[in-house]
Legacy VTK file of the C-alpha trace (Angstrom):
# vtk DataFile Version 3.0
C-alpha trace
ASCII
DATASET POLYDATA
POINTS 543 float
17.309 -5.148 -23.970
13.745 -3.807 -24.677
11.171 -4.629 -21.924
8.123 -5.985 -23.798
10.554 -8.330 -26.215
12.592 -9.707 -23.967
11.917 -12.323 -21.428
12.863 -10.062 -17.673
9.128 -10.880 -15.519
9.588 -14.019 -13.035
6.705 -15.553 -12.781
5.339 -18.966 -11.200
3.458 -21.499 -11.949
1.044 -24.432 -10.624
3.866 -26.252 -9.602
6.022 -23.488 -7.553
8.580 -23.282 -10.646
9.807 -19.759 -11.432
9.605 -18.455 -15.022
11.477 -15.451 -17.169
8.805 -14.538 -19.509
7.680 -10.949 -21.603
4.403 -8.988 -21.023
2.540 -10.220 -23.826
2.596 -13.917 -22.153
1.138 -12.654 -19.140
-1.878 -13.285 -20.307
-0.953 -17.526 -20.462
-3.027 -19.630 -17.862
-0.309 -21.216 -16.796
0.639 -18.364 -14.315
-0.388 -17.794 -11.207
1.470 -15.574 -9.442
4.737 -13.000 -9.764
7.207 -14.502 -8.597
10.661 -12.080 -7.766
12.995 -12.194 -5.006
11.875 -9.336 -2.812
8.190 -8.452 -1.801
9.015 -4.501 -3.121
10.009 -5.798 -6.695
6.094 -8.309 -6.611
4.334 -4.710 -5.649
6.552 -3.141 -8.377
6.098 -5.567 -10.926
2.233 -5.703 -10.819
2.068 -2.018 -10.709
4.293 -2.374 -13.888
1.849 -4.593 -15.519
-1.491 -2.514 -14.810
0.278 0.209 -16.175
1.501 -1.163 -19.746
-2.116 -2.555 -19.848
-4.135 0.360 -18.712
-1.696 2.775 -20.809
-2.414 0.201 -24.008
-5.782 -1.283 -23.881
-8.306 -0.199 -26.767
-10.989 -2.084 -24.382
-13.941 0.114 -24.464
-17.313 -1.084 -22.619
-17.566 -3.433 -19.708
-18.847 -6.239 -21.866
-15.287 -5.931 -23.534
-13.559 -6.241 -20.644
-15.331 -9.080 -18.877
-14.943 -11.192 -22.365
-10.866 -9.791 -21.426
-11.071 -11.235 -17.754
-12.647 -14.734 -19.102
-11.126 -14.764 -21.921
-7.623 -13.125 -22.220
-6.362 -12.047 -25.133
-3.400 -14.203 -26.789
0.269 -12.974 -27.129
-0.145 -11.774 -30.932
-2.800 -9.673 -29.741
-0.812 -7.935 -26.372
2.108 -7.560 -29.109
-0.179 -5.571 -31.113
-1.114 -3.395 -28.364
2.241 -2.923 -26.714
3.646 -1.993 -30.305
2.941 1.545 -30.310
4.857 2.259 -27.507
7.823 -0.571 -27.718
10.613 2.141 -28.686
9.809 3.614 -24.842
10.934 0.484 -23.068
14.028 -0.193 -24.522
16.685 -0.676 -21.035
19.854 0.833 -22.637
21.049 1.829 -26.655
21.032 5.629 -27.475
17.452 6.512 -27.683
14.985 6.550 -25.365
15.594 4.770 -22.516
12.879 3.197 -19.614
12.845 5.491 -16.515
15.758 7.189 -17.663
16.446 10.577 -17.795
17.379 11.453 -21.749
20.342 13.602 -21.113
22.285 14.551 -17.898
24.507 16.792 -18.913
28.046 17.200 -17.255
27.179 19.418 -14.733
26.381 17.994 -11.790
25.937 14.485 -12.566
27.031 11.780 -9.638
28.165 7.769 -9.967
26.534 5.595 -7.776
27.281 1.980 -7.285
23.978 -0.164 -8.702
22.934 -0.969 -5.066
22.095 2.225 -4.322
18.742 1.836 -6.667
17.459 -0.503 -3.666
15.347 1.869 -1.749
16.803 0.224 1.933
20.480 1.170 0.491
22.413 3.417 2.954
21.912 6.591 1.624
25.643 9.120 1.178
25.202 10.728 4.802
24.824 7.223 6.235
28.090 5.879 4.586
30.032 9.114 5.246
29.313 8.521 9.178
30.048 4.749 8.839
26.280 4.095 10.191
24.991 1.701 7.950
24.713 -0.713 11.187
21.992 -3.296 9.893
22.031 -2.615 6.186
25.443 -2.797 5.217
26.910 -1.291 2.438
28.226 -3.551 -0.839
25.779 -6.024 -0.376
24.846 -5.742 -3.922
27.287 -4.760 -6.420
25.795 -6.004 -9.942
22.258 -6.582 -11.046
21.044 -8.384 -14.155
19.186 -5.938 -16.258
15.897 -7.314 -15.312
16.299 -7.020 -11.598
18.234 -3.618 -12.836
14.885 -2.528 -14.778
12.430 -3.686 -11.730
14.618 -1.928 -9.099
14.737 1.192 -10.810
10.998 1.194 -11.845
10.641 0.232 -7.911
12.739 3.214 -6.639
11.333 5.842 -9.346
7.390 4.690 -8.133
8.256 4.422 -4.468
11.110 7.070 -5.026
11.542 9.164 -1.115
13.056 12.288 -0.381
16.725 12.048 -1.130
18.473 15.266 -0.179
18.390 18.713 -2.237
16.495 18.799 -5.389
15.953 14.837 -5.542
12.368 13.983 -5.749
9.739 12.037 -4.307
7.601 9.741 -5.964
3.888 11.197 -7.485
2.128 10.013 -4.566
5.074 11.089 -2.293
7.689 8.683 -0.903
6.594 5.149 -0.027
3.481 5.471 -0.713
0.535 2.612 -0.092
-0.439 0.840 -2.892
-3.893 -1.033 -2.820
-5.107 -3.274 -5.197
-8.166 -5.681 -5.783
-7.078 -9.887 -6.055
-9.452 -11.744 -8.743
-11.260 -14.272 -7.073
-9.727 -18.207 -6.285
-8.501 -19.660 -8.131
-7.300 -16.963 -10.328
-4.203 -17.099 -13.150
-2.105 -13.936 -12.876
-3.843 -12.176 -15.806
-7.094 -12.402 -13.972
-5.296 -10.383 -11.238
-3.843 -7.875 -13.137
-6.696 -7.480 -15.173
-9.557 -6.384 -12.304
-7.452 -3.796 -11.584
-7.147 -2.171 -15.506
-10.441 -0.148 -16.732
-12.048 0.180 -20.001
-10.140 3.050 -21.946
-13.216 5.926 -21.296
-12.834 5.295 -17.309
-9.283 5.266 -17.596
-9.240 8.770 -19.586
-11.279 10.488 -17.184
-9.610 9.789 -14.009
-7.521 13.157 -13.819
-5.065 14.575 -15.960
-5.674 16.201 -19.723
-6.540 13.288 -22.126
-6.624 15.483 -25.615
-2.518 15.451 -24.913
-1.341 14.054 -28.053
2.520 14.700 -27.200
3.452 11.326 -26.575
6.019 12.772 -23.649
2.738 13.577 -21.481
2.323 9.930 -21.458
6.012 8.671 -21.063
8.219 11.163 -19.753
11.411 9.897 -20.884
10.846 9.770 -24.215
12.192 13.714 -24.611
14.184 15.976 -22.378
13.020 16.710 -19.474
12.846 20.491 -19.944
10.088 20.003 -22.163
7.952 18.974 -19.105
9.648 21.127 -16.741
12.250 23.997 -15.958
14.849 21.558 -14.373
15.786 23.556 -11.269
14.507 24.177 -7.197
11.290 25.997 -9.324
10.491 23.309 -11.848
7.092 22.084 -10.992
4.159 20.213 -12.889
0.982 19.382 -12.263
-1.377 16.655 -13.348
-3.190 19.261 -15.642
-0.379 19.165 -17.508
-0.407 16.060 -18.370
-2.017 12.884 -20.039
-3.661 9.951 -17.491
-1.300 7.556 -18.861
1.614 9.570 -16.711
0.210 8.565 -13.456
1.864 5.223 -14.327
5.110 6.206 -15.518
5.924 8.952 -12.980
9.928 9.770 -12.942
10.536 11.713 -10.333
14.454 10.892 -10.469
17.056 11.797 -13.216
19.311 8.169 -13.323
20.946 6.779 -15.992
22.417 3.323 -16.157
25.694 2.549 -16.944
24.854 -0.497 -19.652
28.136 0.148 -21.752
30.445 -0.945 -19.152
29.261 -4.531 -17.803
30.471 -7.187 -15.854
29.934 -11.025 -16.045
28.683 -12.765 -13.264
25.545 -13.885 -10.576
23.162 -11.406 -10.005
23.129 -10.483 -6.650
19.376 -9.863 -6.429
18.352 -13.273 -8.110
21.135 -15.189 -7.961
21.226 -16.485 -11.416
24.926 -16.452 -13.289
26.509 -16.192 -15.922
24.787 -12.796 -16.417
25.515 -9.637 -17.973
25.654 -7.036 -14.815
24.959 -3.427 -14.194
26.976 -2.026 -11.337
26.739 1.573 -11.395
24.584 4.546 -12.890
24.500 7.909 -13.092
22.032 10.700 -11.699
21.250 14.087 -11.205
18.742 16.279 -8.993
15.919 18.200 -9.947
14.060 15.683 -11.773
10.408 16.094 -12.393
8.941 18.011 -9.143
4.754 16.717 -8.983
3.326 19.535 -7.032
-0.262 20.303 -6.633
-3.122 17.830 -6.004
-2.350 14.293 -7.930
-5.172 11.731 -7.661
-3.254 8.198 -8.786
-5.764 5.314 -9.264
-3.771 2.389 -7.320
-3.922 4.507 -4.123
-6.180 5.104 -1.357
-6.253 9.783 -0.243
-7.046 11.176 3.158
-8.071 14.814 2.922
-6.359 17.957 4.813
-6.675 21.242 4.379
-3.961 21.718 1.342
-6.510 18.926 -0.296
-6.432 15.064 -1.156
-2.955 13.362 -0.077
-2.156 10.124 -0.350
-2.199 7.440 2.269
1.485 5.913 3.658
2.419 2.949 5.762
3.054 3.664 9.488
4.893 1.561 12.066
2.078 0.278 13.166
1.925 -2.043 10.125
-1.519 -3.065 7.885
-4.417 -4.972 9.255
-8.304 -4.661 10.120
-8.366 -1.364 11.586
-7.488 0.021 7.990
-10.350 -2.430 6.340
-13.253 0.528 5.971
-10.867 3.118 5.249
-9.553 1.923 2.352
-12.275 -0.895 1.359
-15.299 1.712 1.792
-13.238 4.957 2.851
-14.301 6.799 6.105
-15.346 10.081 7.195
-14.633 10.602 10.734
-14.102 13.994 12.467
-10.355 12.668 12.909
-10.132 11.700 9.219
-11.593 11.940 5.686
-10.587 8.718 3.371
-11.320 7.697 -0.033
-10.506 4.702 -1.688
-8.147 3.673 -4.383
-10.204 4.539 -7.905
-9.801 0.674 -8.559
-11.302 -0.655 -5.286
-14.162 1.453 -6.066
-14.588 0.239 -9.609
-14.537 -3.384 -8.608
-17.237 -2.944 -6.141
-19.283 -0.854 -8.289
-19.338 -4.017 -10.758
-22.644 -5.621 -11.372
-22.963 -7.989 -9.027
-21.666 -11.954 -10.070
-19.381 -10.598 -12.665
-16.257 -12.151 -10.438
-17.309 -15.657 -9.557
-16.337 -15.474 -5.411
-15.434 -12.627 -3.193
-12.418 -10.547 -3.828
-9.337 -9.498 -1.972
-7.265 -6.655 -1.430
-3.253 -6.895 -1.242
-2.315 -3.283 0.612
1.602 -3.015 0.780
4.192 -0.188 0.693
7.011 0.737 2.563
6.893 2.705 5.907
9.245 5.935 5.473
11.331 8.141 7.533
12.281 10.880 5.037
15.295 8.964 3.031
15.031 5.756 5.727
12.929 2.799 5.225
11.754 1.686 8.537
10.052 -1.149 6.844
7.873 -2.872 4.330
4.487 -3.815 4.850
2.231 -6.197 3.099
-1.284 -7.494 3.890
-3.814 -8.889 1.921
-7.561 -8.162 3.406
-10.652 -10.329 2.703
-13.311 -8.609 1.059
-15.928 -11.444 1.449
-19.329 -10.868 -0.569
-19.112 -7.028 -0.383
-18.896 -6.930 -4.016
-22.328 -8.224 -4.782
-24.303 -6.368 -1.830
-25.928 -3.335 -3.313
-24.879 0.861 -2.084
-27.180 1.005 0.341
-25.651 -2.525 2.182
-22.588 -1.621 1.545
-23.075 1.638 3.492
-24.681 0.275 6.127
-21.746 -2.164 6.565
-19.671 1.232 6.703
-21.574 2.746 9.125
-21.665 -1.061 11.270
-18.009 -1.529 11.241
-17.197 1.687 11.788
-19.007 1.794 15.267
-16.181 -1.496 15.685
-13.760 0.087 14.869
-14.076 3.020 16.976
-14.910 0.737 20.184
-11.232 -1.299 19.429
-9.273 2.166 19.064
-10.790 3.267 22.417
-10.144 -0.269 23.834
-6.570 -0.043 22.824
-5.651 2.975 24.285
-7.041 2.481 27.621
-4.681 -0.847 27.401
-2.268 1.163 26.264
-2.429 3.701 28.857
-3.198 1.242 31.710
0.450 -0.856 30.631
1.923 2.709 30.862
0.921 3.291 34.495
1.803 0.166 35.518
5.548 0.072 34.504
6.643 3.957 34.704
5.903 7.633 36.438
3.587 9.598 35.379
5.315 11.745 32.332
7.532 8.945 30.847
8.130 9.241 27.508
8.439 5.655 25.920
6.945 4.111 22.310
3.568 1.744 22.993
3.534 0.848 19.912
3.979 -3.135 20.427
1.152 -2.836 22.925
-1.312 -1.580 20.059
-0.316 -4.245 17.719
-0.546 -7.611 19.838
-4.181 -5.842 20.959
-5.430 -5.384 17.056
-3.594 -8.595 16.293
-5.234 -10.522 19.384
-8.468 -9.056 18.014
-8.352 -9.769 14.233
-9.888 -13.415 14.354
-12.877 -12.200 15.685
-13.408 -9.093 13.802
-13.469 -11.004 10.650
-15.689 -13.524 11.449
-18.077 -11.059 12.943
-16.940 -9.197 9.530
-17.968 -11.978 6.822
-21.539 -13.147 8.950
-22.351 -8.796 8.418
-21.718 -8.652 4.662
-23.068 -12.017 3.821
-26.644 -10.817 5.736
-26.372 -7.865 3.868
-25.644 -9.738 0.449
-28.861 -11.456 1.120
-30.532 -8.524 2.286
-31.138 -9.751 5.615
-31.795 -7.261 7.869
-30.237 -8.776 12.027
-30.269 -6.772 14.759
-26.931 -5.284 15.363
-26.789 -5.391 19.475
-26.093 -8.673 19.736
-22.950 -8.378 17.637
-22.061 -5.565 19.062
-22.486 -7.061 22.582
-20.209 -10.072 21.234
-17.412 -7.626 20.415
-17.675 -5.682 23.416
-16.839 -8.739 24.990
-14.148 -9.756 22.805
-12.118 -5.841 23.532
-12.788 -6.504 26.746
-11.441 -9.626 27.485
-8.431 -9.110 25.377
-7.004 -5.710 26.878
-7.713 -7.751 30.358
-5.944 -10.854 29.437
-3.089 -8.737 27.717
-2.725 -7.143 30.328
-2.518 -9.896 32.965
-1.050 -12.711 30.665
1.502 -11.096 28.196
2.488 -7.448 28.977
2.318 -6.336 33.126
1.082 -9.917 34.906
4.266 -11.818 33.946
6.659 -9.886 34.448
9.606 -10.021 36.588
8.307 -9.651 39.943
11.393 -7.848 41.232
10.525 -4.989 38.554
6.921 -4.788 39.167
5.665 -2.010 41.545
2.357 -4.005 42.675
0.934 -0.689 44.061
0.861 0.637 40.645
-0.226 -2.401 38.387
-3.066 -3.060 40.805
-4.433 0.883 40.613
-3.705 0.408 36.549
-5.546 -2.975 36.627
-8.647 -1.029 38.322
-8.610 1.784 36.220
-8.389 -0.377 33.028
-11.458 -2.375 34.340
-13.349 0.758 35.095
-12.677 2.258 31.827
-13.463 -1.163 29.856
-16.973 -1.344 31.851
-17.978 2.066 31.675
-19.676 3.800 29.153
-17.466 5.774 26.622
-16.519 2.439 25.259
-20.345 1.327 24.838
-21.589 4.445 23.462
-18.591 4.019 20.822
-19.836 0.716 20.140
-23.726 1.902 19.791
-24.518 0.309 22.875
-27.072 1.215 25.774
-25.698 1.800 28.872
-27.696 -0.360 31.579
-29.407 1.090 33.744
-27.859 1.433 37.340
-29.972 -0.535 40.202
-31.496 1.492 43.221
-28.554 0.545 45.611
-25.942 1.391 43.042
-27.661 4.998 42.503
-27.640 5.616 46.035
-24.057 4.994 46.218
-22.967 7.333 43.521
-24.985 10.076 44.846
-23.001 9.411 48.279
-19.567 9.544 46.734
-20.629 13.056 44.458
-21.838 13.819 48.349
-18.133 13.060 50.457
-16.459 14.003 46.787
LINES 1 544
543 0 1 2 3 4 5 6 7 8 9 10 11 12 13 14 15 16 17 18 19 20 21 22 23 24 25 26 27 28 29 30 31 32 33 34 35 36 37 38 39 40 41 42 43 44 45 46 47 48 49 50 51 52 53 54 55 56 57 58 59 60 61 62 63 64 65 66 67 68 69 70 71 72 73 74 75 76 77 78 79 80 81 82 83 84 85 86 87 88 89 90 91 92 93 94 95 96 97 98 99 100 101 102 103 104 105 106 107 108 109 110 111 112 113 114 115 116 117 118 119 120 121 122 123 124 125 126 127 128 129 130 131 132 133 134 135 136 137 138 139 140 141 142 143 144 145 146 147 148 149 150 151 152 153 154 155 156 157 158 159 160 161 162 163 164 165 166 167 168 169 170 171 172 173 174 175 176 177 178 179 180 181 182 183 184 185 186 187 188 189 190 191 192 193 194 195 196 197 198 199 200 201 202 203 204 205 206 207 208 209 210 211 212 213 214 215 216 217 218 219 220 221 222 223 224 225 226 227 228 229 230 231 232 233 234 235 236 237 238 239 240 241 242 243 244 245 246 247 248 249 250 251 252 253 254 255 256 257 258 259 260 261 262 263 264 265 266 267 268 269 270 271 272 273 274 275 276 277 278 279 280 281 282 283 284 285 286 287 288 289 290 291 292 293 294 295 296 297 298 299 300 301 302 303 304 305 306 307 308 309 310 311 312 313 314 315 316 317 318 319 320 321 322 323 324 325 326 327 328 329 330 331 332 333 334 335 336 337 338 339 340 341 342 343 344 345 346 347 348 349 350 351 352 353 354 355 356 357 358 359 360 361 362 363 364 365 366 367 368 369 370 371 372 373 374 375 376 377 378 379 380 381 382 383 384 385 386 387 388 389 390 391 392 393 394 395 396 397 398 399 400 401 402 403 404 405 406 407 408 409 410 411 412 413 414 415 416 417 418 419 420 421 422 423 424 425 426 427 428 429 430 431 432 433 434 435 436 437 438 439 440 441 442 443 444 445 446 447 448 449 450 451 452 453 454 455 456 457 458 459 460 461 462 463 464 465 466 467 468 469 470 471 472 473 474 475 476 477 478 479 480 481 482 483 484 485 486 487 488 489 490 491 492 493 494 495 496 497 498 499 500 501 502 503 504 505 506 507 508 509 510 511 512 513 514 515 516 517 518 519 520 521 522 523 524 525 526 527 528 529 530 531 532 533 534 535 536 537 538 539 540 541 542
């Protein structure tokens, strides 16, 4: 099976109806959308697309590649640009092999059963102390080799820590992945496309582009001590290189057993009557990316070792990442820059897309070799695109005095639930608090959100108190009625200690009205009235 000649991509069409097709017909209208069984192998699959395009493009100037986003190019033409590198995504046969390591060796080398590629598979310490409790072992025993191809591209992009010497991914393990959605209604091409630069912008965006050794580009396609010393000191850094890489990382050594299949459904799609893969082969010490990688699909905070990249956490995707990784930030708590793309697409001039784009964020929320979860979210960008770098700072600079007024607002709901239901000290996880607060608040953000960037599309310059007054309000009356109506004021009465929800309910009113939260917001603090001064300076006096 070779990956660009063979039908393995699912895709859908107007109608809902799945299709098998190859790469060079994903440029067809008649698409609209990936279409695989699992929300990992959609992320995977469009990351696998951007790549074979961006590696394989000879689009030069942006007059090129707007004809390319209007006008795709047919399937004779995406044949001619895949050629060059079709011997690199062949699935199995003796040569090269897609994401596989060229030669194992005997040393070392362990059997895995197929399922194991699925990044939620219970990992060897997890079946050796029977603790797979909610994923359970065997639940996939043979894959088709497309769902075999996607999973392993999945696992070697997303790839986490997996005990001694087996690597992480480029951009570490389960990293977030953010990219920019073509305007509606868009056909899949268009989608792929806004992501994919012309070739000059793609060469410059890290890594050593005079490379010629066609290994720097696809590591597979030679052994792997060419790259890299395969042992605990192997390392290689993006200097080493060519841009293409970034796309075709392989941190892990695998093989797959495609000599000895079996006949039957796949248990990842479900179709039968399929040749199946049920077990591979792998080994540790596969390539080791040390040093500072910049990858362009991702958004980096900074730290003191330098630019890392940004990961799902438990607390899931929504607004209060928008700036960050729309516009980046650069609070004292954190430095973040966007995803290379995102910043290309707004940089366009302004109309090129017909409507406002969109950015799908996903990625899976680690715990070392666990996933905890996978998170998806797609963000409205509005009009941002067409405002010009001076609006589009001073909506950064405008949301992000929002933003900070909801993360105070949160935590003194957060800490005002605390008090109410334990001791001072206790040790418990808020973290459900936090997310019915920002999900409460989300409605309102965004509409305040699109009326901001569509007066600074039309250069309109409105006074920004009265919106921030309206959201004051909004994080106000939310931690209240949270508070009251879902997380301390319902419950069971012969568990509440009224004593202490009453002195939390006061001290969450006090903190909502007083004036950290309105100088985070940019707000004045009114002025206090005669008889209110008088009684402060009486309580300072009997304090």
């Amino acid at each position: 099976m070779n990956l660009l000649h063979d039908p393995w991509m699912p895709v859908r069409d107007g109608a809902g109806t799945r299709h098998w097709i190859t790469p060079e017909q994903l440029s067809d209208s008649r698409w609209l959308a990936l279409d695989a069984d699992r929300p990992d192998f959609n992320g995977a699959l469009a990351q696998f697309a951007i790549g074979l395009l961006q590696t394989t493009t000879p689009v030069t100037s942006a007059i090129e590649w707007r004809r390319g986003l209007n006008t795709p190019p047919d399937a004779g033409t995406l044949r001619a640009w895949f050629a060059p590198v079709s011997d690199a995504f062949a699935l199995d046969g003796a040569g090269a092999r897609f994401m596989q390591d060229a030669d194992l060796g005997a040393q070392g080398v362990a059997v895995n059963d197929i399922g194991a590629l699925l990044i939620e598979a219970p990992g060897e310490q997890t079946l050796k102390n029977n603790a797979d409790l909610f994923v359970k072992r065997g639940q996939v025993s043979g894959m088709c080799p497309a769902c075999a191809a996607t999973a392993l591209f999945t696992l070697q992009t997303n790839a986490p820590s997996g005990g001694a010497g087996h690597r992480t991914g480029l951009r570490g393990g389960g990293p977030l992945t953010t990219l920019v959605l073509a305007p509606e209604p868009a056909t899949l091409w268009q989608q792929l496309w806004v992501n994919v630069a012309p070739r000059p912008a793609f060469l410059d965006q890290g890594g050593d582009k005079t490379l010629g050794d066609a290994q720097r580009s696809i590591p597979w396609l030679g052994a792997i001590e060419r790259l890299q010393a395969p042992s605990a000191q192997g390392q290689l850094a993006q200097a080493q290189v060519h841009p293409a890489h970034l796309y075709w990382a392989m941190p892990r050594r695998i093989r797959l057993h495609t000599d000895r299949l079996a006949t039957g459904r796949c248990d990842v799609c479900g179709r039968g009557d399929q040749d199946l893969i049920t077990a591979y082969a792998t080994k540790n010490y596969g390539l080791n990316y040390k040093g500072e990688w910049s990858h362009p699909l991702s958004p980096y905070y900074q730290t003191k070792e330098g630019w890392l990249p940004l990961h799902p956490q438990p607390d899931g995707l929504g607004y209060r990442h928008w700036m960050a990784w729309v516009l980046g930030s650069a609070s004292q708590q954190r430095q973040v820059r966007v995803a290379r793309v995102v910043d290309r697409a707004l940089a366009l001039p302004p109309q090129t897309l017909p409507g406002p784009l969109r950015l799908w964020a996903f990625g899976y929320d680690m715990d070392n070799m666990k996933a905890r979860c996978w998170y998806e979210a797609t963000l409205p960008l509005y009009g941002l695109a067409d405002c010009s770098a001076d609006a589009r700072r001073a909506v950064q600079s405008e949301v992000g005095l929002w933003l900070a007024g909801a993360e105070l607002a949160a935590s003194y709901l957060r800490d005002a639930v605390k008090d109410a239901w334990f001791d001072a000290g206790a040790r418990r996880d808020f973290g459900h608090v936090d997310a019915t607060f920002w999900g409460s608040t989300e409605p309102a953000f965004y509409e305040q959100l699109r009326a901001l960037i569509e007066a600074a599309r039309q250069d309109i310059e409105a006074p920004p108190l009265p919106t921030r007054e309206a959201w004051n309000r909004v994080l106000v009356q939310t931690a209240t009625r949270l508070f009251d109506q879902t997380f301390v004021g319902t419950g069971p009465i012969e568990r509440q200690n009224p004593r202490r929800s009453a002195q939390a309910y006061d001290q969450l009113r006090k903190r909502l009205h007083g004036p950290k939260l309105r100088d985070a917001l940019g707000l004045p603090n009114p002025t206090p009235t005669p008889k209110a001064t008088r009684a402060a300076r009486r309580s300072k006096e009997t304090a």
